[in-house]
C-alpha positions in Angstrom: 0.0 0.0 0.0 1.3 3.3 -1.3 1.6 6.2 1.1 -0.9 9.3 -0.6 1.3 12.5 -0.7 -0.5 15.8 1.1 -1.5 18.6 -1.2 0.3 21.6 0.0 -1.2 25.4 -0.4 1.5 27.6 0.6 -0.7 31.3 1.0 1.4 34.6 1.3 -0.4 37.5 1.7 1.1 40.7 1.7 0.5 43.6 4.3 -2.3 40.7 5.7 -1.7 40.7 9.8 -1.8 37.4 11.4 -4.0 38.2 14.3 -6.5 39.1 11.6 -7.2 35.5 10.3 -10.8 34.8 12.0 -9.7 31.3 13.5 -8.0 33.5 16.5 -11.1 35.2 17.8 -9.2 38.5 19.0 -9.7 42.0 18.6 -9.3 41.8 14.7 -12.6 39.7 14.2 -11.6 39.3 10.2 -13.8 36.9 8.7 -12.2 34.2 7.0 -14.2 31.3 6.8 -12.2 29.2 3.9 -9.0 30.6 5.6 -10.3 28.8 8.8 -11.3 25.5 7.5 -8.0 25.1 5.5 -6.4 26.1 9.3 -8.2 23.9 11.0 -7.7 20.8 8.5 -4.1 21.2 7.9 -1.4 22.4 9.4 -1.0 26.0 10.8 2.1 27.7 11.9 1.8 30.3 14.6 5.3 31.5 14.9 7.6 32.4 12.0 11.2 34.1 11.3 11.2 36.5 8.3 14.8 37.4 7.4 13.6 40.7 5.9 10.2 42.4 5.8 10.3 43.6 2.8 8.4 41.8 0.3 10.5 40.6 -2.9 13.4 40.2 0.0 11.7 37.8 2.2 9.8 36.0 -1.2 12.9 35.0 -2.3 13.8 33.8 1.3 11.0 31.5 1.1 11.8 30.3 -1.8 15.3 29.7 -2.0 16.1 29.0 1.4 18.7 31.8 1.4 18.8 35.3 2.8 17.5 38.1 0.4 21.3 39.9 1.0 23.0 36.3 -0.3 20.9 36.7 -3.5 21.2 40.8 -3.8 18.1 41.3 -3.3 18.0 44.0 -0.8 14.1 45.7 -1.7 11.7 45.5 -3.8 11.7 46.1 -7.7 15.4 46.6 -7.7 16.0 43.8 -10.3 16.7 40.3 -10.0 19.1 38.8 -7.9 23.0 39.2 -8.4 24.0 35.1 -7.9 22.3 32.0 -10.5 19.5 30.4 -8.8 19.1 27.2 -9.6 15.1 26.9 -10.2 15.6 23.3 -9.1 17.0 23.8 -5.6 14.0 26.3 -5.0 11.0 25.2 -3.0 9.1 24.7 -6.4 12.0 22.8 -8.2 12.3 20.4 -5.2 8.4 20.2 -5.4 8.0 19.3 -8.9 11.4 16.9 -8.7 8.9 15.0 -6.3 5.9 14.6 -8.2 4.1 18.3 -7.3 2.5 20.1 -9.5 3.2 23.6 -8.5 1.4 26.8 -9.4 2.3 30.1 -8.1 -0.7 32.8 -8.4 -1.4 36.2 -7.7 0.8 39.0 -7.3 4.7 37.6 -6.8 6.5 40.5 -7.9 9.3 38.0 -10.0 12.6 39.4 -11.4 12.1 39.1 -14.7 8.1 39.3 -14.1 7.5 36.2 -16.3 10.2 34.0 -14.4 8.9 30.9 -13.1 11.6 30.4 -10.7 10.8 26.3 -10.7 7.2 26.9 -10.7 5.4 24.8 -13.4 3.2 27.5 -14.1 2.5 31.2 -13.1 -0.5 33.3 -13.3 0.2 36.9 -12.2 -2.3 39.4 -10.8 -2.7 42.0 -11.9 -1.1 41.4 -15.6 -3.0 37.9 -16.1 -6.3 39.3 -14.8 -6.2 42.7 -16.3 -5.8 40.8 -20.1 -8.5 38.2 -19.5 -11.0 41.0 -18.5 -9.7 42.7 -21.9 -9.9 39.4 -23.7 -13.6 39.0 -22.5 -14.9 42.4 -23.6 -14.0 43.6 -19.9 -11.2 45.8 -20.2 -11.3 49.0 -18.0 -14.1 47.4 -15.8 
Protein backbone atom coordinates (compact mmCIF):
# COMPACT_ATOMS: atom_id res chain seq x y z
CA UNK A 1 0.00 0.00 0.00
CA UNK A 2 1.30 3.27 -1.25
CA UNK A 3 1.55 6.22 1.13
CA UNK A 4 -0.90 9.33 -0.57
CA UNK A 5 1.30 12.54 -0.75
CA UNK A 6 -0.52 15.83 1.08
CA UNK A 7 -1.47 18.61 -1.17
CA UNK A 8 0.33 21.55 0.02
CA UNK A 9 -1.21 25.44 -0.39
CA UNK A 10 1.53 27.60 0.59
CA UNK A 11 -0.66 31.33 1.00
CA UNK A 12 1.37 34.61 1.26
CA UNK A 13 -0.41 37.50 1.66
CA UNK A 14 1.10 40.67 1.70
CA UNK A 15 0.53 43.64 4.28
CA UNK A 16 -2.28 40.66 5.74
CA UNK A 17 -1.65 40.69 9.83
CA UNK A 18 -1.84 37.37 11.41
CA UNK A 19 -4.01 38.18 14.26
CA UNK A 20 -6.51 39.11 11.65
CA UNK A 21 -7.22 35.48 10.27
CA UNK A 22 -10.85 34.80 11.97
CA UNK A 23 -9.65 31.32 13.47
CA UNK A 24 -7.97 33.46 16.54
CA UNK A 25 -11.08 35.16 17.81
CA UNK A 26 -9.22 38.52 18.95
CA UNK A 27 -9.70 42.03 18.62
CA UNK A 28 -9.32 41.85 14.73
CA UNK A 29 -12.57 39.70 14.24
CA UNK A 30 -11.64 39.34 10.20
CA UNK A 31 -13.77 36.89 8.66
CA UNK A 32 -12.23 34.20 7.04
CA UNK A 33 -14.22 31.26 6.81
CA UNK A 34 -12.16 29.24 3.90
CA UNK A 35 -8.95 30.61 5.58
CA UNK A 36 -10.28 28.79 8.83
CA UNK A 37 -11.33 25.55 7.48
CA UNK A 38 -7.95 25.11 5.54
CA UNK A 39 -6.44 26.11 9.27
CA UNK A 40 -8.22 23.88 10.99
CA UNK A 41 -7.74 20.77 8.53
CA UNK A 42 -4.10 21.20 7.90
CA UNK A 43 -1.37 22.41 9.45
CA UNK A 44 -0.97 26.01 10.80
CA UNK A 45 2.06 27.69 11.91
CA UNK A 46 1.79 30.33 14.61
CA UNK A 47 5.31 31.51 14.93
CA UNK A 48 7.63 32.44 11.95
CA UNK A 49 11.21 34.08 11.29
CA UNK A 50 11.21 36.46 8.29
CA UNK A 51 14.78 37.42 7.39
CA UNK A 52 13.57 40.66 5.90
CA UNK A 53 10.19 42.38 5.78
CA UNK A 54 10.33 43.63 2.79
CA UNK A 55 8.44 41.75 0.31
CA UNK A 56 10.54 40.59 -2.89
CA UNK A 57 13.43 40.18 -0.04
CA UNK A 58 11.73 37.83 2.17
CA UNK A 59 9.83 35.97 -1.20
CA UNK A 60 12.86 34.98 -2.27
CA UNK A 61 13.84 33.84 1.27
CA UNK A 62 10.98 31.54 1.06
CA UNK A 63 11.76 30.33 -1.81
CA UNK A 64 15.26 29.66 -1.99
CA UNK A 65 16.07 29.02 1.39
CA UNK A 66 18.73 31.75 1.40
CA UNK A 67 18.77 35.34 2.83
CA UNK A 68 17.46 38.14 0.42
CA UNK A 69 21.28 39.93 1.03
CA UNK A 70 22.95 36.26 -0.32
CA UNK A 71 20.93 36.71 -3.54
CA UNK A 72 21.25 40.76 -3.84
CA UNK A 73 18.08 41.27 -3.32
CA UNK A 74 18.01 44.04 -0.79
CA UNK A 75 14.08 45.67 -1.72
CA UNK A 76 11.68 45.55 -3.79
CA UNK A 77 11.66 46.06 -7.67
CA UNK A 78 15.39 46.56 -7.73
CA UNK A 79 16.01 43.76 -10.25
CA UNK A 80 16.70 40.29 -10.00
CA UNK A 81 19.09 38.76 -7.87
CA UNK A 82 23.00 39.19 -8.45
CA UNK A 83 24.00 35.12 -7.93
CA UNK A 84 22.26 32.02 -10.47
CA UNK A 85 19.54 30.36 -8.82
CA UNK A 86 19.07 27.17 -9.62
CA UNK A 87 15.08 26.85 -10.25
CA UNK A 88 15.64 23.27 -9.09
CA UNK A 89 17.01 23.84 -5.62
CA UNK A 90 14.01 26.33 -5.00
CA UNK A 91 10.97 25.21 -3.03
CA UNK A 92 9.15 24.73 -6.42
CA UNK A 93 11.97 22.80 -8.22
CA UNK A 94 12.35 20.41 -5.21
CA UNK A 95 8.42 20.16 -5.41
CA UNK A 96 7.96 19.27 -8.89
CA UNK A 97 11.40 16.93 -8.69
CA UNK A 98 8.89 15.04 -6.26
CA UNK A 99 5.95 14.64 -8.18
CA UNK A 100 4.14 18.31 -7.34
CA UNK A 101 2.48 20.10 -9.49
CA UNK A 102 3.20 23.62 -8.46
CA UNK A 103 1.39 26.75 -9.38
CA UNK A 104 2.32 30.09 -8.07
CA UNK A 105 -0.72 32.76 -8.38
CA UNK A 106 -1.36 36.24 -7.68
CA UNK A 107 0.84 38.98 -7.29
CA UNK A 108 4.66 37.59 -6.79
CA UNK A 109 6.52 40.46 -7.91
CA UNK A 110 9.27 38.05 -9.96
CA UNK A 111 12.56 39.42 -11.37
CA UNK A 112 12.07 39.08 -14.72
CA UNK A 113 8.06 39.32 -14.14
CA UNK A 114 7.48 36.23 -16.30
CA UNK A 115 10.25 33.98 -14.40
CA UNK A 116 8.90 30.88 -13.10
CA UNK A 117 11.57 30.37 -10.71
CA UNK A 118 10.77 26.30 -10.70
CA UNK A 119 7.20 26.92 -10.66
CA UNK A 120 5.39 24.83 -13.42
CA UNK A 121 3.16 27.51 -14.15
CA UNK A 122 2.55 31.18 -13.10
CA UNK A 123 -0.47 33.33 -13.27
CA UNK A 124 0.19 36.88 -12.24
CA UNK A 125 -2.32 39.37 -10.80
CA UNK A 126 -2.71 42.04 -11.92
CA UNK A 127 -1.06 41.43 -15.61
CA UNK A 128 -2.98 37.89 -16.13
CA UNK A 129 -6.28 39.27 -14.80
CA UNK A 130 -6.16 42.70 -16.30
CA UNK A 131 -5.80 40.78 -20.12
CA UNK A 132 -8.52 38.24 -19.50
CA UNK A 133 -10.98 40.98 -18.50
CA UNK A 134 -9.68 42.68 -21.94
CA UNK A 135 -9.89 39.43 -23.67
CA UNK A 136 -13.59 39.01 -22.48
CA UNK A 137 -14.93 42.37 -23.55
CA UNK A 138 -14.05 43.59 -19.88
CA UNK A 139 -11.22 45.82 -20.15
CA UNK A 140 -11.35 49.04 -18.01
CA UNK A 141 -14.14 47.38 -15.83
Amino acid sequence: MSKQRPNIIFICADQWRGDCLGLYKNQHPVMTPHLNQLAREGVNYTAAYADCPICMPQRMTMLTGKPGSSLGVLANFMGGPRVNVDEQSTLAGILGQNGYHTQAVGKMHFYPSRARWGFDNVVLHPEDYVNFLEDNGYGGV
